[in-house]
N, C-alpha and C positions, 0 to 999 in steps of 0.2 A: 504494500500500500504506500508508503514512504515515496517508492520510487514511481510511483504513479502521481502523486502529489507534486512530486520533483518535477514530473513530464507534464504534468499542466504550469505550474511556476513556469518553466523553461517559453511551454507554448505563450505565455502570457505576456513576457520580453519578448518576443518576437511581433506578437501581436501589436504592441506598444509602440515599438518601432516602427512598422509598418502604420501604423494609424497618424502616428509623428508626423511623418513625410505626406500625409493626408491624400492617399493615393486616390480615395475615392471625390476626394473634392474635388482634385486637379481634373479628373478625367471628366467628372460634370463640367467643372468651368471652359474645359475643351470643347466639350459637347453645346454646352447650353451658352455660357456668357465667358465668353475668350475677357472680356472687357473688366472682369474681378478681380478682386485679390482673397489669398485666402481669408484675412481679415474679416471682410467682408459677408463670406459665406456663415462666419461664427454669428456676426450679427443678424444676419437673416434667420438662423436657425434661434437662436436668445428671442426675436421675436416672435418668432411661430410657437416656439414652448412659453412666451412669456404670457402670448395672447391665450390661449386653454384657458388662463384662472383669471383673466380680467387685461385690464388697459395697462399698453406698455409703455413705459418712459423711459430716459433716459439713462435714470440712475438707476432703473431697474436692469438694466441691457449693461451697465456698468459692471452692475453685482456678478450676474451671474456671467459674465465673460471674467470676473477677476480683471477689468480695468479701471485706470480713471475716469472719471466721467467727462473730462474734456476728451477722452481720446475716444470714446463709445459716440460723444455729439459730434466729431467729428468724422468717425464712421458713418456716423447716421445720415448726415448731411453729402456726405458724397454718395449714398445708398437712396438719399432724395430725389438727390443732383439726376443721377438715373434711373430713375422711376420703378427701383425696385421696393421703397418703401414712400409714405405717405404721412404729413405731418398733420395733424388735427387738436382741436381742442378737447379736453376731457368731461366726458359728461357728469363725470362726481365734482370735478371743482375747476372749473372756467378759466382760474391761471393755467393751470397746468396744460403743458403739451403734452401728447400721446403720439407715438407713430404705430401705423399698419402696414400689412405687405399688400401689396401690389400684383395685380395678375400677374403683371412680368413677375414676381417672386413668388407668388403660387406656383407659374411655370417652372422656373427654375429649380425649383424643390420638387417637383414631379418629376422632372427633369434628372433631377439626382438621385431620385430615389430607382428611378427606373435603372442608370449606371449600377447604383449598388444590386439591384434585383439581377442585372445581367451578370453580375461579375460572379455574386454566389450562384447564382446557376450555373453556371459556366466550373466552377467550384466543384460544385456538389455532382455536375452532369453524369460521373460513373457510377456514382453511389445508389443504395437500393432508397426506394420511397419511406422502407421503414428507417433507415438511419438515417438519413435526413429528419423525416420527423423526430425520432429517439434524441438525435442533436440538437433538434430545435427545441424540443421540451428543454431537457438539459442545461445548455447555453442560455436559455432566456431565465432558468430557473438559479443558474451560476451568478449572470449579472443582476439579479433583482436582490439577491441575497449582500453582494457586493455592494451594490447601489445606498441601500439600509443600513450595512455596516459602515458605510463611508459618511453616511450621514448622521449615523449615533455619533461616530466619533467627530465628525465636526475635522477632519481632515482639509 
């Protein structure tokens, strides 16, 4: 068992790496928006997850990127600039700005997602329907667990 632990650790620096180098964002912004930066792609994504539980701002796009919030409004602002997001007033409180994604950024996340769906097909294409599945239970049940631990502990 040890060494089975070892070979997931192992798999998991690998995997680390590989996500590093953001392989799958590059191959979208090939596919979809040659005209991004990776940067870029993080804050699209901060605001598709931020919008789920309510209206995004800028400190909020800050937070969960781990930046400053001049460096998130000026992501933002170039993410304007190209009408992948959308600045608006807040309907809880009328100072405040909010921004949204923009078709063009709804596309571009379909866009991506489809890259990534190609890439693990393309992956998984030998393997049997049952290990696929087995993996996918698995691996979603690995990082939900991970996900929870990383948040108890405030990592």
């Amino acid at each position: 068992m040890n060494a089975d632990i070892a070979l997931i650790g192992q798999a998991m620096s690998r995997m680390r790496l590989m996500i590093g180098r953001r392989i799958i964002g590059r191959m979208a912004m090939k596919r979809a928006a040659p005209t991004l930066e990776l940067s870029h792609l993080d804050v699209i994504e901060a605001v598709r997850r931020i919008s789920e539980g309510g209206e995004v701002t800028v400190g909020a796009v800050a937070d969960m990127m781990h930046v400053d919030p001049s460096r998130s409004s000026r992501l933002i602002s170039e993410l304007v600039q190209g009408e992948f997001l959308v600045r608006s007033v807040s309907q809880a409180d009328a100072r405040r700005a909010v921004v949204e994604l923009t078709d063009k950024a709804r596309a571009y996340f379909r866009e991506a997602q489809s890259v990534k769906r190609d890439l693990i097909e393309s992956i998984v294409a030998d393997w049997s329907a049952e290990d696929i599945a087995h993996f996918g239970r698995l691996y979603l049940k690995f990082v939900d667990e991970f996900e929870q631990r990383a948040k108890s502990s405030e990592v």
